[in-house]
ROTI-99273 format. One line per field, with one value per residue (C-alpha): residue in three letters; x, y, z. Coordinates in Angstrom, 2 decimals, decimal comma. Last residue first. Layout:
// ROTI-99273
resn <- c(ALA/...)
u <- c(X/...)
v <- c(Y/...)
w <- c(Z/...)
//
This chain:
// ROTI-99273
resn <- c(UNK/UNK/UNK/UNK/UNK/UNK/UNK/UNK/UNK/UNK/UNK/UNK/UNK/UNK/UNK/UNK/UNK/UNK/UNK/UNK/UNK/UNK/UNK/UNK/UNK/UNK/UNK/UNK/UNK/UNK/UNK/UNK/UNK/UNK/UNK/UNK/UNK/UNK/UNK/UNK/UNK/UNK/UNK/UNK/UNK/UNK/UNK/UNK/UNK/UNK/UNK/UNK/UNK/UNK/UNK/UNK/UNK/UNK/UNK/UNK/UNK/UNK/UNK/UNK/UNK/UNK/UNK/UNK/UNK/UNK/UNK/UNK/UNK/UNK/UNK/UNK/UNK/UNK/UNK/UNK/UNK/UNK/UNK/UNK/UNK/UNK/UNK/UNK/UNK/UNK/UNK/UNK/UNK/UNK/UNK/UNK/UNK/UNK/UNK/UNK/UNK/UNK/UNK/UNK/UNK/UNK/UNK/UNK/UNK/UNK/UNK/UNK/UNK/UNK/UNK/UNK/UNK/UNK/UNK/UNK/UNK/UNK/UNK/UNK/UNK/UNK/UNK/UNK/UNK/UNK/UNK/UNK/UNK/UNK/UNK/UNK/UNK/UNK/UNK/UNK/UNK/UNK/UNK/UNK/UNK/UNK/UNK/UNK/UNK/UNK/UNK/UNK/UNK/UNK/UNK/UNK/UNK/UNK/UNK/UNK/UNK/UNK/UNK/UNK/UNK/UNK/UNK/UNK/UNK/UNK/UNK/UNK/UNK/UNK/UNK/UNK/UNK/UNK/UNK/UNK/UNK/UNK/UNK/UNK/UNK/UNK/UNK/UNK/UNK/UNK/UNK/UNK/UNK/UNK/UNK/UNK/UNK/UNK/UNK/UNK/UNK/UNK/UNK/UNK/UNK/UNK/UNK/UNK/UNK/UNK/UNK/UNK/UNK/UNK/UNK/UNK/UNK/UNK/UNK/UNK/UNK/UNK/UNK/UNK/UNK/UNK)
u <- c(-14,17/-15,66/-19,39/-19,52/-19,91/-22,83/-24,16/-20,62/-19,74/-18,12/-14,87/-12,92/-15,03/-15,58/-12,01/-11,84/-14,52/-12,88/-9,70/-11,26/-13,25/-10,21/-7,74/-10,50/-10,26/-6,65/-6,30/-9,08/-7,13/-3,77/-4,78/-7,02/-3,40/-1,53/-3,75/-4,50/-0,56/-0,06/-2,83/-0,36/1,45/-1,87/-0,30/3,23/2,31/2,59/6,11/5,89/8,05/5,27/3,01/5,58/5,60/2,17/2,36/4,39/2,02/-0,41/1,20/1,95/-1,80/-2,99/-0,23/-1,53/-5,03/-4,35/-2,71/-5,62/-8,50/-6,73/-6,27/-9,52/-11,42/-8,28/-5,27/-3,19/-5,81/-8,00/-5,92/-5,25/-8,99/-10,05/-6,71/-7,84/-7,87/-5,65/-3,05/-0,16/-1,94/-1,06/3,05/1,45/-0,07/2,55/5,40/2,24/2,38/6,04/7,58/4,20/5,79/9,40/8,07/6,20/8,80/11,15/9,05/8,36/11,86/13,03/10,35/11,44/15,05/14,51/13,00/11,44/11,93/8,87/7,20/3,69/2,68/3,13/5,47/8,40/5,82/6,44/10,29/9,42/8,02/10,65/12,55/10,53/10,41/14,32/14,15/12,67/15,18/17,47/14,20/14,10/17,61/17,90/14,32/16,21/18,79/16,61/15,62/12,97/12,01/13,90/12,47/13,62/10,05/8,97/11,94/10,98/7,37/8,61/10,28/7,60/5,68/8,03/8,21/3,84/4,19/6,72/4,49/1,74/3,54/3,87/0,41/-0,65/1,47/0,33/-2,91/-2,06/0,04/-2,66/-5,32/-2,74/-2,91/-6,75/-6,46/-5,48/-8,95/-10,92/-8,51/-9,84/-12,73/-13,23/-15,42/-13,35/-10,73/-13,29/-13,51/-9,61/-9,21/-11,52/-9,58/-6,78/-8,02/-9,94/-6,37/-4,40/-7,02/-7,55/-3,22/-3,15/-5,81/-3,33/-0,15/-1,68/-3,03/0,51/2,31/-0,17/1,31/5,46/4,01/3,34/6,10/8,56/7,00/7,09/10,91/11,68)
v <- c(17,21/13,52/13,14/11,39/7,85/5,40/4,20/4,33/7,34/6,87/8,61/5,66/4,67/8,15/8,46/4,84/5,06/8,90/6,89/4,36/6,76/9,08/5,88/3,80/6,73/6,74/3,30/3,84/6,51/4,87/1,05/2,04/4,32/1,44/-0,89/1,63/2,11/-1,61/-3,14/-2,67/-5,74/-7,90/-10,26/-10,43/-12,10/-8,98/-7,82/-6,18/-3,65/-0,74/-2,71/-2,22/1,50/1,52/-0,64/1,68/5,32/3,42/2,93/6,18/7,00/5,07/6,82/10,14/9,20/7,56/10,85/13,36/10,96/11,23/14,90/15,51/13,42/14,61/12,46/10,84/10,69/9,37/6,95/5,70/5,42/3,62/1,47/0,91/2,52/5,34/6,02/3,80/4,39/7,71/6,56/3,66/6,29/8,55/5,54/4,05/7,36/8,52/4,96/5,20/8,18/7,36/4,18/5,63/8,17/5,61/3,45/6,29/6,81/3,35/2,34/4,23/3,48/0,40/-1,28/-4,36/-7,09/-8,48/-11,37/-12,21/-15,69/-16,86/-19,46/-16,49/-14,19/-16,71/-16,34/-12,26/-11,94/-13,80/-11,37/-8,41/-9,59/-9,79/-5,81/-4,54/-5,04/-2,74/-0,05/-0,97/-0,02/3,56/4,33/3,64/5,88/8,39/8,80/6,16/8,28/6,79/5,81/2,26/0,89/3,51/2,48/-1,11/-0,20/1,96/-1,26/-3,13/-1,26/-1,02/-4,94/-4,87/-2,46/-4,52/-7,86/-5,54/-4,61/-8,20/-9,25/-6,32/-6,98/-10,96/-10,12/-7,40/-9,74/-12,23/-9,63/-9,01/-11,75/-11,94/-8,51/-8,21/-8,53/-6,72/-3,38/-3,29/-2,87/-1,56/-3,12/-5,65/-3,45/-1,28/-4,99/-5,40/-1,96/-2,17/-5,38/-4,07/-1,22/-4,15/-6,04/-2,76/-1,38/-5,18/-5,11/-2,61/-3,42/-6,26/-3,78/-1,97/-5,32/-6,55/-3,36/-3,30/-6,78/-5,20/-2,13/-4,73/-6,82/-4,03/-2,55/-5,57/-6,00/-2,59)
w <- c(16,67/17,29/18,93/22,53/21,44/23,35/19,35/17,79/15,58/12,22/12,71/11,41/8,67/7,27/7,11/5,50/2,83/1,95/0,60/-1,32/-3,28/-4,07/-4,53/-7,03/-8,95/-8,81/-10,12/-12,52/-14,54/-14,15/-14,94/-17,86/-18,88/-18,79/-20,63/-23,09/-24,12/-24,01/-25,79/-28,88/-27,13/-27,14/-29,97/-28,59/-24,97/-22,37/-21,29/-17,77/-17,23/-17,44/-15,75/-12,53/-13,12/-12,87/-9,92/-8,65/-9,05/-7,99/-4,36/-4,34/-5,23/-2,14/-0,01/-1,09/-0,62/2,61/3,86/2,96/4,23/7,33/7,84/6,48/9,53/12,30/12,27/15,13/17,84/14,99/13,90/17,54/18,33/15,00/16,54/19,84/23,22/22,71/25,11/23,96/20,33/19,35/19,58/17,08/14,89/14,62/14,41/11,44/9,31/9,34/8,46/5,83/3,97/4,27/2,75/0,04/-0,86/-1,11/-3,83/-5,94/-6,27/-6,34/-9,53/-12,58/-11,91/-10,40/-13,74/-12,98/-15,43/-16,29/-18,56/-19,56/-19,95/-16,12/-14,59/-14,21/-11,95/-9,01/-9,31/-10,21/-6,52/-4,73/-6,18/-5,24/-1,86/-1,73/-3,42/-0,55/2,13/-0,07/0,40/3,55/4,24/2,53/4,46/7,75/6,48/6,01/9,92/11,70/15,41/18,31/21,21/20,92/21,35/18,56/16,18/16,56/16,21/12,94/11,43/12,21/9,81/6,94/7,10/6,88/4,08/2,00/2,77/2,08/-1,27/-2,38/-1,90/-3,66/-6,71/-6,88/-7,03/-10,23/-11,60/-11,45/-13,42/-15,91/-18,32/-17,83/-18,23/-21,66/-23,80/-20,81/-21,95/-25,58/-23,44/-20,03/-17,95/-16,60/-15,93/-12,93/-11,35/-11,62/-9,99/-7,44/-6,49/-6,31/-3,49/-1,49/-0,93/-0,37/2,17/3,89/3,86/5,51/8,38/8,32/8,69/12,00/13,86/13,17/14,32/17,58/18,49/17,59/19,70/22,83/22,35/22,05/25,26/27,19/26,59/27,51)
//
């Protein structure tokens, strides 16, 4: 048993970083789509480290939701609601870690759980699902592209990173929502949030497909994928 925790807890890490690389390049996109927005370009440099900060915080949140599904895996015994009750309490440490660093900057926030919880739940009851069907794919798979696509086929998997993707935009929108921007940009507000929606889920569509086609791309001595 011992071997098999360590083994899906090593798989969980490899899992949450190439999370964290889709989170990381997803923000990112967004900033660069900001920048070329104007009146929005005139608030983001307020923004822009919120945003950083934001992803960093929700692959720390992914990356806990992960290991929670290897642990469930290794136990043999599928993640249930009240494992989603739980991380969703576990959550709310990283977010206040999160608002310490956010109380140096200009801008303030105070994070408003009833806007954010419900979003927030379904996005860990979603990924719980997604990374124990991956990692149960991957004791027989040789590799993770080989384990995703065991677990999803090419449509399949571009479906369920597009919903997670705009789950995840769907919070930080929430997030900007709470966030109190210096008092001369505050009529900014209304654009900002809706430049952040509109090229959040953009960014989601395009972002989404990359992967699939990614992980079904076909190596040079591959037998073609169904």
């Amino acid at each position: 048993m011992k071997g098999w925790r360590a083994l899906h807890m090593d798989r969980a890490h490899v899992l949450a970083a190439l999370d964290r690389r889709i989170l990381e390049t997803f923000s990112r996109r967004t900033v660069d789509a900001l920048r070329a927005a104007l009146p929005v370009r005139l608030a983001l440099p307020h923004v822009e480290r919120f945003l950083e900060l934001n992803v960093a915080k929700e692959a720390q949140k992914d990356a806990l939701v992960i290991r929670c599904s290897a642990q469930a895996l290794a136990e043999g015994s599928p993640p249930g609601r009240q494992t989603v009750e739980r991380l969703l309490d576990e959550t709310k440490k990283i977010d206040r870690t999160f608002l310490d660093r956010i109380g140096t900057f200009p801008i303030g926030i105070m994070i408003r759980y009833d806007e954010v919880a419900p979003v927030r739940a379904q996005r860990i009851e979603r990924l719980l699902s997604t990374a124990y069907r991956v990692l149960d794919a991957w004791r027989t798979a040789h590799g993770i592209r080989m384990a995703l696509r065991a677990s999803y086929t090419r449509p399949e998997l571009e479906r369920e990173l597009h919903e997670m993707l705009k789950l995840y935009a769907l919070e930080t929108n929430a997030l900007n929502r709470s966030v109190r921007l210096p008092v001369l940009l505050t009529p900014l507000r209304d654009q900002l949030a809706s430049g952040l929606h509109r090229v959040m889920n953009t960014a989601a569509t395009q972002l989404a497909g990359e992967v699939a086609r990614f992980v079904y791309r076909r190596g040079r001595d591959e037998p073609r994928a169904n």
